[in-house]
C-alpha positions in Angstrom: 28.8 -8.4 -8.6 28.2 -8.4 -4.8 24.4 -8.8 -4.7 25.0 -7.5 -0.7 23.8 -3.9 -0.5 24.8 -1.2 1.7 23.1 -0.2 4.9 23.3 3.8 3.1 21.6 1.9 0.0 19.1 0.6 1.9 18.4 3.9 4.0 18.3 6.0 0.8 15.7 3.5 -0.8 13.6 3.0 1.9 13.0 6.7 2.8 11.0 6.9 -0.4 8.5 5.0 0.6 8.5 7.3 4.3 7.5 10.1 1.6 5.2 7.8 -0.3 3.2 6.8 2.5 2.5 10.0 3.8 -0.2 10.5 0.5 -1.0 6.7 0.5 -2.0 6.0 4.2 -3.7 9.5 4.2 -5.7 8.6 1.5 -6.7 5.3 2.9 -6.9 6.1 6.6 -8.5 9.5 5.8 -9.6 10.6 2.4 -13.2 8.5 2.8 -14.1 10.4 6.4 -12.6 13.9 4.6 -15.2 13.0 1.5 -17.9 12.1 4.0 -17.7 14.2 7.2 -15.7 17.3 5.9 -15.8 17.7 2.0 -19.5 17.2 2.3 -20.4 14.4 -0.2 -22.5 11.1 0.8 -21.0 8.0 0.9 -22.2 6.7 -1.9 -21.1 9.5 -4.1 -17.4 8.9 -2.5 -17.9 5.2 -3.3 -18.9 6.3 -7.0 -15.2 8.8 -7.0 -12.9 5.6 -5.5 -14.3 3.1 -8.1 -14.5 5.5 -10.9 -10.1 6.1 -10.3 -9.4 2.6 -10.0 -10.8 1.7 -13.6 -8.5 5.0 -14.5 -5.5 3.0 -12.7 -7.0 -0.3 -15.1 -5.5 1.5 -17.9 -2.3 4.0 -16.8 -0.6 1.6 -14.3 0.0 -1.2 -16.8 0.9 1.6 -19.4 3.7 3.3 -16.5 5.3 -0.1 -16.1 6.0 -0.6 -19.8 7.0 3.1 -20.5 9.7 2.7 -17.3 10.8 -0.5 -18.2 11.0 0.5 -22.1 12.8 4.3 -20.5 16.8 4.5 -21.0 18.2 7.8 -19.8 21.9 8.7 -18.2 20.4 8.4 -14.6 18.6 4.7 -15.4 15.1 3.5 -16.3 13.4 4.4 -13.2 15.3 6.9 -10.9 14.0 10.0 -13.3 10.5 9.3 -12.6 11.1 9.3 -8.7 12.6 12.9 -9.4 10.7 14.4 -11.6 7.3 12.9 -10.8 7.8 13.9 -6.7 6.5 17.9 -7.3 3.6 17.6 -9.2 2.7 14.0 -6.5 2.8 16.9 -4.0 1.0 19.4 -5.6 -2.0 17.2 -6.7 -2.3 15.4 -3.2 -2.6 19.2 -1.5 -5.8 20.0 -4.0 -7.1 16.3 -3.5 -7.8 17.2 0.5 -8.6 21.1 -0.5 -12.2 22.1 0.1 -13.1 24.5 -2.3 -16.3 26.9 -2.2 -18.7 25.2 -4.8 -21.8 23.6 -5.0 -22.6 20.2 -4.7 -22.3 19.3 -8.4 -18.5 21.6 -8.2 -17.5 19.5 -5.1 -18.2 16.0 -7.0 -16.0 17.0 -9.6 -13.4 18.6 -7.7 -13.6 15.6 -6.0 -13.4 13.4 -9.0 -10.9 15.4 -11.1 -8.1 16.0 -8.1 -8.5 11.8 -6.8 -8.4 10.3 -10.3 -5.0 12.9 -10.8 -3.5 12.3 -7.7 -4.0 8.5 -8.7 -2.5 9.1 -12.1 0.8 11.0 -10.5 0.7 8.6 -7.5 1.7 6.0 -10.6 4.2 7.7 -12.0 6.5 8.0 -8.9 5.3 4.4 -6.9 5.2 1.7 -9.9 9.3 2.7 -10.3 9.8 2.9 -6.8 8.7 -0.2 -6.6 10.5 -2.0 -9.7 13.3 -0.8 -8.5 13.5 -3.2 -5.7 14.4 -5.8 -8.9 17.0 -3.6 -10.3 19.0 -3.0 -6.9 20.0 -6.5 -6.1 19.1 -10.1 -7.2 19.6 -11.6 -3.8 17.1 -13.9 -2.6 17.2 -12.8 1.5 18.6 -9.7 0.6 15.6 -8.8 -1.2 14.1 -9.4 2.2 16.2 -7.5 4.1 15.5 -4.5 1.8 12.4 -5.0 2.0 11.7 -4.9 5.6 13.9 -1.4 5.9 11.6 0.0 3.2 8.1 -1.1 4.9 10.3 0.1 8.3 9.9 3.7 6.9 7.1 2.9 5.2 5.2 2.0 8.5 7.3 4.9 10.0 5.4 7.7 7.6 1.9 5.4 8.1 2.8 6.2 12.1 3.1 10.1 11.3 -0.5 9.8 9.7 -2.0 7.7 11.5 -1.1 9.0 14.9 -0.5 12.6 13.6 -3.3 13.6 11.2 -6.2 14.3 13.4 -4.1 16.6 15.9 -2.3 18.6 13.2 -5.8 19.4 11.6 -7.1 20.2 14.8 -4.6 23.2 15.2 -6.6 25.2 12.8 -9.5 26.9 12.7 -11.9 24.5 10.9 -11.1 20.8 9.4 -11.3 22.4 6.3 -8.5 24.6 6.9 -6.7 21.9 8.7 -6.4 19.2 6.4 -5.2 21.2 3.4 -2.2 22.7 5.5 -1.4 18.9 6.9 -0.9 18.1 3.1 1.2 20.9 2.4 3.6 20.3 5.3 3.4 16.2 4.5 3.9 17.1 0.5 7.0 19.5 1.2 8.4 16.0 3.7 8.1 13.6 1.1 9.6 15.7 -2.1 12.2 15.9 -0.2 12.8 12.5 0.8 11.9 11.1 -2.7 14.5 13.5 -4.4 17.3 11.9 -1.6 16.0 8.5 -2.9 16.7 9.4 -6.4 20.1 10.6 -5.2 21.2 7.2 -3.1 20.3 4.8 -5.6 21.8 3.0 -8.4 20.1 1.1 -10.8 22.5 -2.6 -10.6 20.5 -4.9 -12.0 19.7 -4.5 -15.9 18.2 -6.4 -19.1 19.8 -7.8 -21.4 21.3 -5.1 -24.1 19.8 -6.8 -27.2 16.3 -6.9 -25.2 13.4 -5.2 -27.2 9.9 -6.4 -25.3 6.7 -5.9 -27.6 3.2 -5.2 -25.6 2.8 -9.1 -26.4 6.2 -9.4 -24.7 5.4 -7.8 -21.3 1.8 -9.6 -20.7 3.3 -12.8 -21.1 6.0 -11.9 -18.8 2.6 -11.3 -15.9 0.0 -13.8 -17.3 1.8 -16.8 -18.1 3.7 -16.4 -14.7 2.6 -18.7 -11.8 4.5 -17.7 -9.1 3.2 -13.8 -9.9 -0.6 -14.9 -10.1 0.0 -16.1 -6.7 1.7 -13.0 -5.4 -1.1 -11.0 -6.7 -3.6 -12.7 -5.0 -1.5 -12.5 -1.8 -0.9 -8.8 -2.7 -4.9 -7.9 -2.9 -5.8 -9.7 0.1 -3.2 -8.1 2.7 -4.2 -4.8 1.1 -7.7 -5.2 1.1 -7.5 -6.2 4.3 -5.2 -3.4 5.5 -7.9 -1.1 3.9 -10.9 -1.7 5.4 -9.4 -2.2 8.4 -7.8 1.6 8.2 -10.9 3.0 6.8 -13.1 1.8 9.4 -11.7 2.6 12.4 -12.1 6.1 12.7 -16.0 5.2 12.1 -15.8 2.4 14.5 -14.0 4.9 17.3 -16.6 7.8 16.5 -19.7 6.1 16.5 -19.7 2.3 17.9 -17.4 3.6 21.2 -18.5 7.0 21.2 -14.6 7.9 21.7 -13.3 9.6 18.6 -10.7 11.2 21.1 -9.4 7.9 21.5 -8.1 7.0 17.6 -5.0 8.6 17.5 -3.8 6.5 20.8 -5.3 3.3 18.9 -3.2 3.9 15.9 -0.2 5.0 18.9 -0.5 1.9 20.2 -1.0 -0.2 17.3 1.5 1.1 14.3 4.8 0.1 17.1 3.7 -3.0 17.3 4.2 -3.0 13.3 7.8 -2.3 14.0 8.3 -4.3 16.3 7.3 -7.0 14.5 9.7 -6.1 11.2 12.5 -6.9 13.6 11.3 -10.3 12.9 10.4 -10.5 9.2 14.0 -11.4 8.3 14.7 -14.5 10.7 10.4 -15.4 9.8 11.3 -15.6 6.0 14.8 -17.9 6.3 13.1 -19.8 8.6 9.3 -20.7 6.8 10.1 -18.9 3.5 8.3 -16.1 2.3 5.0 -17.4 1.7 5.2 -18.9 5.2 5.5 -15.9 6.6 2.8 -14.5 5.5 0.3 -17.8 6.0 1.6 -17.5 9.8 0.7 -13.4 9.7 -2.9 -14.3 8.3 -3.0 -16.4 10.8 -2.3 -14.2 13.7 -4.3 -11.8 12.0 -7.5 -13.6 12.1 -6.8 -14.2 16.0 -6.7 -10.4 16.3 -9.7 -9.4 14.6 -12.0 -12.5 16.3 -10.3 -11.5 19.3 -11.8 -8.1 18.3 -15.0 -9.4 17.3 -16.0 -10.7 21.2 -14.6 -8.0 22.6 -17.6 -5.6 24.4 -17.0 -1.5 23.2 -16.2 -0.8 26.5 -13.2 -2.4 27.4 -10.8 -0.2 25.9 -8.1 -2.1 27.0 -8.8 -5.3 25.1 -9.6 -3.2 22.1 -6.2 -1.7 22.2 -4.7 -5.6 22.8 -6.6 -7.3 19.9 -5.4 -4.1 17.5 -2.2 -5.1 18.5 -2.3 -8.3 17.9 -4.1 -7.9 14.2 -0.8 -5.1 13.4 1.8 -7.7 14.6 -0.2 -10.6 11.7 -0.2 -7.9 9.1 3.8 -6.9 9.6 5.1 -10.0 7.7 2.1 -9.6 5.2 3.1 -6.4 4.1 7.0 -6.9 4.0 7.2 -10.5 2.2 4.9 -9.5 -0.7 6.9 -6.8 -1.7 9.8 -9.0 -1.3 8.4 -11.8 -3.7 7.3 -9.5 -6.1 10.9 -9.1 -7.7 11.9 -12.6 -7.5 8.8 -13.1 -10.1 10.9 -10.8 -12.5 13.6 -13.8 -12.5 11.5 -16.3 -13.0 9.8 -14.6 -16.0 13.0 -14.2 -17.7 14.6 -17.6 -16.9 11.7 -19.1 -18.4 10.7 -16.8 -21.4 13.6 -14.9 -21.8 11.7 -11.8 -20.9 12.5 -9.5 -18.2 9.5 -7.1 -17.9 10.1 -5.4 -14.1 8.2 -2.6 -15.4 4.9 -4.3 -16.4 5.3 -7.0 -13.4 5.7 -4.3 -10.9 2.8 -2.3 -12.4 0.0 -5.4 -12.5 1.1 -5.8 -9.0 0.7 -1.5 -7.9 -2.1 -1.9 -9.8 -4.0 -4.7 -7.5 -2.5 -2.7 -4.7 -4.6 0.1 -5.5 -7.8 -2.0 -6.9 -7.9 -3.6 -3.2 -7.6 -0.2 -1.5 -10.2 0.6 -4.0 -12.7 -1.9 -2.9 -11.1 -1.4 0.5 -12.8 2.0 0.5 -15.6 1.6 -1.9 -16.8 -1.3 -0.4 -16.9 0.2 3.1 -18.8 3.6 1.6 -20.9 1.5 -0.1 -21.7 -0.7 3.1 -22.2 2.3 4.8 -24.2 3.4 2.3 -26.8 0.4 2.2 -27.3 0.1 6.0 -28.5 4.2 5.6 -25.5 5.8 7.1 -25.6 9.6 7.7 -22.2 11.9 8.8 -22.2 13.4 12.3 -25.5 12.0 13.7 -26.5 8.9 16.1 -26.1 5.9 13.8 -28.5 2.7 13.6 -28.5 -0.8 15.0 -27.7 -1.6 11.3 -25.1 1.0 10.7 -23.4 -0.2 14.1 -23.4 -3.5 13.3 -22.0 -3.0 9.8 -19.1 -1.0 10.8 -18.3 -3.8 13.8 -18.5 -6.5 11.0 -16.2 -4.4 8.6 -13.8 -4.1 11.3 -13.5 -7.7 12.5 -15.4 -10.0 10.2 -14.1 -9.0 6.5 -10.4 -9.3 7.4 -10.5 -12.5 8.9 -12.4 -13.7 5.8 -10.0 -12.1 3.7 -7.2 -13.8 5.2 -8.6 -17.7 5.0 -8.1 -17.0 1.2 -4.6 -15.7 1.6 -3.8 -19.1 4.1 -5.0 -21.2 0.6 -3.3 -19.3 -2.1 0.1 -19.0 0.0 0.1 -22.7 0.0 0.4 -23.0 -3.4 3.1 -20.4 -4.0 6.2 -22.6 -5.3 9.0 -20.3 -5.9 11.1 -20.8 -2.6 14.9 -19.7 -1.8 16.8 -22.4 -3.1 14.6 -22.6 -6.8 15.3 -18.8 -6.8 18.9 -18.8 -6.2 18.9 -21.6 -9.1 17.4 -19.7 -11.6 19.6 -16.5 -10.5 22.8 -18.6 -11.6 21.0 -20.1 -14.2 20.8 -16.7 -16.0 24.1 -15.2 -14.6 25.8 -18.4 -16.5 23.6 -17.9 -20.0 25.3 -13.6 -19.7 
């Protein structure tokens, strides 16, 4: 089997995730400011909703991944979800930004009920969007490759949101008003990419026939996997860090410069560098391996945000710079663990017999989403401790909390990536030997 895909085959998989990160960056870059300065709660009751639908993702996104990888149907085990999961993703992410007329009791649990859903159908199309990566090709680099075009449209959809958001809401009448119609133009965008997805992919790369995992089965394939507890690590930190980062800046533009005007040219500046940068991720990887990659993106990361940290509120210039500089560290970062993740699927099943995509790919979406979890939640909840209040002037403390969020937290967040890189072992050449290792025992 030529392992090499298709430049269609790559297009058609990676404009999935275009549709796919038009809910997830709006939910991360804006869902906490909608829940705060629009929707009307405080921040620590939004903190309370973001933690209360990450311990709902504790328990569905492990069960997704073993009902995909457990699924057979004519058009494969994951394909069906993409298609028939992509309406009702849409539908639920339009109620999750609506603002209906209730009380403050009705809006907490509007708030809770539509989040924790869209979380639930968020899982059923992303955790086999993202196995699927293991079921395209087994190629080491071309994994990679892959890779890099999906996080191209990935970032491109990110771009429309980040840079896009904020001027499409303010077309209408109130924010209100504004935010539900962005959703409903973004929701009717990324059905219709994820149905092309569905139709441009084929599911290559299967288990063995006689294969029957057990629950047993599939945790052993995640917990008694080295090279996965690694990834995961590497997985929570880039996205923790992506998180706080995303869901403080419009805070840090609105309050500590004053210059709210100014965020959709940060993110207009910033999110190119991010493709500029993918151009890279390829020739990065052969060169330093995967995990090297991504210690040399924490790296320039941390540069970025102390550069950040020194940097007086009114040099705008500088600001823009050193937000440059912390997208280009964070390119590589969110590329390369997306393309390890799959490589851990070969490793399970070369050393346990056990190929469990479906409940590797879930732990690893479901990290993702406990970092953007905490991401959020712990910036509410900071907020919330230094006194923060929507819309007025804020405090010394408040100030000084939403500088550190912005600059401190990710540069601690990515010493710990640096350390657990180090110790990831599972490079090109032991991949490529375990890949004909099991092509040999078929």
């Amino acid at each position: 089997m030529n392992d090499r895909l298709s430049p269609a085959s790559r297009v058609g998989y990676g404009v999935g995730d275009f549709g796919i990160n038009l809910y997830f960056i709006s939910a991360m870059t804006y869902l906490l400011y909608f829940y705060t300065d629009v929707f009307g709660l405080s921040a620590a009751a939004a903190s309370g909703v973001f933690l209360l639908a990450r311990v709902v993702d504790a328990i569905t996104d492990p069960l997704m991944g073993m009902i995909a990888e457990r699924t057979r149907t004519r058009w494969g085990r994951l394909r069906p979800y993409i298609l028939f999961g992509a309406l009702p993703l849409g539908v639920i992410s339009v109620l999750t930004f609506t603002t209906p007329d209730l009380n403050a009791t009705g809006k907490l649990w509007w708030a809770y009920i539509t989040y924790i859903a869209f979380g639930i159908a968020y899982t059923v199309v992303g955790i086999p969007y993202s196995a699927m990566t293991a079921s395209l090709t087994a190629h080491h680099q071309e994994r990679t490759v892959l890779s890099t075009v999906r996080m191209a449209f990935a970032f491109g959809g990110g771009y429309v949101i980040s840079v896009g958001m904020l001027p499409l809401v303010g077309l209408f009448e109130t924010p209100q008003m504004g935010f539900r119609w962005a959703l409903i133009i973004f929701a009717v965008i990324a059905t219709a990419l994820l149905c092309l997805t569905f139709a441009a992919t084929e599911e290559r790369i299967q288990p063995p026939v006689t294969q029957k995992l057990t629950l047993a089965d599939s945790l052993k394939a995640v917990f008694k996997n080295p090279p996965l507890m690694v990834v995961l690590v590497l997985f929570t930190g880039g996205m923790l860090s992506f998180t706080v980062r995303q869901a403080v800046t419009l805070y840090y533009f609105k309050y500590n410069l004053g210059r709210e005007d100014l965020v959709a040219f940060f993110f207009g500046i910033t999110m190119p560098v991010m493709f500029i940068g993918l151009l890279a991720v390829p020739k990065l990887a052969a060169t330093v391996g995967k995990a090297g990659g991504i210690m040399i993106g924490a790296v320039i990361t941390i540069v970025g945000s102390m550069g950040l940290y020194f940097t007086p509120y009114d040099a705008i210039g500088w600001i823009y710079f050193w937000g440059g500089v912390t997208a280009l560290g964070g390119t590589p970062i969110a590329v390369l663990g997306w393309a390890m993740i799959p490589d851990t699927v070969e490793y399970a099943q070369w050393k346990m017999g056990l190929r469990a995509d479906g409940a590797i790919f879930s732990f690893a979406s479901f990290f993702q989403k406990l970092a953007k979890a905490l991401g959020g939640a712990g910036v509410a909840g900071v907020l919330a401790l230094v006194g923060y209040s929507a819309n007025v002037e804020q405090s010394a403390a408040s100030l000084a909390a939403i500088h550190g969020l912005m600059t401190l937290a990710p540069t601690a967040i990515m010493v710990v990536m640096i350390v657990a890189a180090y110790f990831y072992q599972l490079d090109e050449a032991t991949h490529t030997e375990i890949v004909e290792s099991l092509q040999a025992r078929s």
